[in-house]
N, C-alpha and C positions, 0 to 999 in steps of 0.2 A: 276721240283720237286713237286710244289705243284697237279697238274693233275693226277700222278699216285698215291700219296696217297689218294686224295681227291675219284678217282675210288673206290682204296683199303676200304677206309672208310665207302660209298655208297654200295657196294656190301655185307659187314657186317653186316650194318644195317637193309638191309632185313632178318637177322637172329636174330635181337635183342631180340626177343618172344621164339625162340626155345628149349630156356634151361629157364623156369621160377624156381622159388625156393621160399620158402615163407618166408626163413630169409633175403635174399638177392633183391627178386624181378626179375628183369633185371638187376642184376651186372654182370652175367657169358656173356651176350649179350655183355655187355659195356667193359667187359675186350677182348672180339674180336674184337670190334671198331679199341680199343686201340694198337694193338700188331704190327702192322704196323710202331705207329709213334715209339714206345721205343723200338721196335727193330735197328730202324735209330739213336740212339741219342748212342748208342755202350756203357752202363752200365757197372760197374762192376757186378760179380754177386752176391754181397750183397744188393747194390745198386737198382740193377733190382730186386732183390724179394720182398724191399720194397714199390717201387713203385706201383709193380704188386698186393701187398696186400690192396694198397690204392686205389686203381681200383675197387677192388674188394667190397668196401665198398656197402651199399646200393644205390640202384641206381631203379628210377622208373619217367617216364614222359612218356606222348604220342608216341607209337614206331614211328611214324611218325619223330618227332623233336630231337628222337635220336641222330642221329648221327652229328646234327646240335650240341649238348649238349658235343659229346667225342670230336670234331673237336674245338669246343672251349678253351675247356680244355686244349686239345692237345698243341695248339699256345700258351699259358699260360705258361706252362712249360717249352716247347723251350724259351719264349725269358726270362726263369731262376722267375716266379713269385714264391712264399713262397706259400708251400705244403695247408696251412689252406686257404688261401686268394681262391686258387683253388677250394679246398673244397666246399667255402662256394658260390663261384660263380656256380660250379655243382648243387647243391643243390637247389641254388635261380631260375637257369634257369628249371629244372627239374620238378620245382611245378610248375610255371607259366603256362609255353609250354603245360604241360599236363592237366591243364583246357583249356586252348583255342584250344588246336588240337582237344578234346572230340568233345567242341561243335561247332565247325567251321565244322571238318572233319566226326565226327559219326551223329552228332545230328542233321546237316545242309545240307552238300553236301551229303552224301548219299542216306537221302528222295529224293531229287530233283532228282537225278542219275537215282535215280528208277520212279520217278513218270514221266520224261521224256522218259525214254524207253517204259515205258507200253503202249503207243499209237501204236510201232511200234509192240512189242508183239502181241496186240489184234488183231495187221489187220494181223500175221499171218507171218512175214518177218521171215526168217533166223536169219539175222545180226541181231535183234532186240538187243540181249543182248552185242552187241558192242558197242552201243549205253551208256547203263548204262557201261560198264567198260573201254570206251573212257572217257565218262562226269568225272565219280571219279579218275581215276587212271592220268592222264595226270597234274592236279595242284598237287596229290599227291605224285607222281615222281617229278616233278618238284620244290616241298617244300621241298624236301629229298636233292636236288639236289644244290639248291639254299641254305639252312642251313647251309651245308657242306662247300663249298667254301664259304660262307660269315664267316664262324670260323674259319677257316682254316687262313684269308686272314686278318682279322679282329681281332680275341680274343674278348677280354673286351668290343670292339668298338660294338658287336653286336647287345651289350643289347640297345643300340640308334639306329641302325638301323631298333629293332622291334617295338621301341617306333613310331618311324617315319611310318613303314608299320604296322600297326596292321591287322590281321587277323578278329579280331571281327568288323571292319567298315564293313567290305564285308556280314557278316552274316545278316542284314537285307532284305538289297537284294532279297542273295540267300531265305529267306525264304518268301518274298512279291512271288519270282519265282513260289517258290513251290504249294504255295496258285495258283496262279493265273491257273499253267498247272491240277493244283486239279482240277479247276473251268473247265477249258477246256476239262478233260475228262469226266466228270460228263454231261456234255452239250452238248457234242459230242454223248455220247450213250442215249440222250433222243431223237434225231435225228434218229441213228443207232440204233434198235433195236435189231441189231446180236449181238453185244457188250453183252448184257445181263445183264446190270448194272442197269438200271433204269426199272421199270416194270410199265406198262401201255405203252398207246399211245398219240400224240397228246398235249393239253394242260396238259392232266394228268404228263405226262413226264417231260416238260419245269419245270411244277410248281415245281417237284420234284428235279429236277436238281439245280434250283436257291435254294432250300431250304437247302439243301446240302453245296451247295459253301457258302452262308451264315454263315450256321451251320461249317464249316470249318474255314472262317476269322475271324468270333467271339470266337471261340479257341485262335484262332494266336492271337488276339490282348488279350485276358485274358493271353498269357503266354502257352499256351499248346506248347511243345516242335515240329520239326518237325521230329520228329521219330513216337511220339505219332501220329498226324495228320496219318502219313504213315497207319500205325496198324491200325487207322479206317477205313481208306480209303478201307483196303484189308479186313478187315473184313465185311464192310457195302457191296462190291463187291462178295464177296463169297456168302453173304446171299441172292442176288439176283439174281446170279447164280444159287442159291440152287432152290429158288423159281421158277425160268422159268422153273429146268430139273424136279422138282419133282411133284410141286403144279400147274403149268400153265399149261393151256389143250394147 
């Protein structure tokens, strides 16, 4: 029982974005989650349009931890919890999730995604951008995945489950990673001249490449986000693409 909804759940919540609305948010998403499990619980139909109303309520957190969010809910209800008590635990998981998916999943894993496929990019591979949507997509299916069934199976129990895995322990990491592969293509193309990233030769290149990476971890360690980091990264590389095609003999 629990596997075919838990599917049904998972395959919904990649539509939770599709209908946005700006009184509601992601409620018309989250009442799709939902239609699965109150279609199972065999309402009456006074019954079911109130519920369906309470669904409908506002509704907004990281589409990612979605369905982690209806799947809670859901088991709340089944084992007969009081309408507010629900409410208010939707609500408490909804703000949370949707700070930590931001900067775990937009603001963290994404840069590195990218900043790890550009190597392959540059030398010119196909696959290159499998690369980047292997790196992101694989823990992010798999958080969708894992949400799901851990609400599903759990309820209430969840919220100590995420106390015990937090998401933000892993965020330093990933962004010590991201610095680091910064560091290694910036030093790579003062080697590689093709690259076109670094201009000059020689020690002129090295010097510029360390200056770079520097000028990069002393971001990170002030606080500059790694999205920010990314957006120089591409912008300081365009410029000297610019430079080699336009200004270098």
């Amino acid at each position: 029982m629990l596997a075919p909804l838990a599917w049904s759940i998972f395959v919904r919540s990649l539509l939770v974005q599709a209908s946005w609305n700006f009184k509601g948010m992601q409620n018309l998403g989250y009442f799709l989650m939902c239609q699965p499990a109150l279609a199972r619980r065999r309402l009456a139909p006074p019954e079911r349009a109130q519920t369906a109303l309470v669904q409908l309520r506002l509704f907004n957190t990281h589409p990612y931890f979605s369905g982690l969010v209806a799947a809670t809910v859901m088991r709340e209800e089944q084992d007969g919890a009081d309408g507010e008590q629900t409410e208010g635990l939707k609500r408490s998981l909804m703000c949370i999730l949707g700070s930590v998916g931001d900067e775990f999943f937009w603001a963290t894993l994404r840069p590195l995604a990218a900043i790890a496929a550009l190597p392959a990019a540059m030398a010119g591979w196909a696959w290159a951008p499998l690369v980047l949507f292997g790196l992101y997509n694989v823990p992010h299916l798999g958080v969708r995945a894992w949400g799901i069934l851990a609400g599903l199976s759990r309820g209430r129990g969840i919220v100590e489950a995420l106390q015990r895995r937090p998401l933000s322990r892993a965020i330093p990491a990933l962004a010590a990673a991201t610095t680091t592969l910064s560091g290694f293509i910036v030093g790579v193309s003062a080697a590689d001249r093709s690259w076109g990233l670094v201009p000059g030769a020689g020690a002129y290149a090295i010097a510029a490449s360390l200056a770079v990476f520097a000028a990069l971890a002393t971001l990170q360690v002030r606080g500059c986000s790694q999205g920010r980091l990314l957006a120089m990264l591409s912008a300081a590389a365009t410029v000297a693409a610019a430079y080699r095609v336009v200004l270098a003999p």
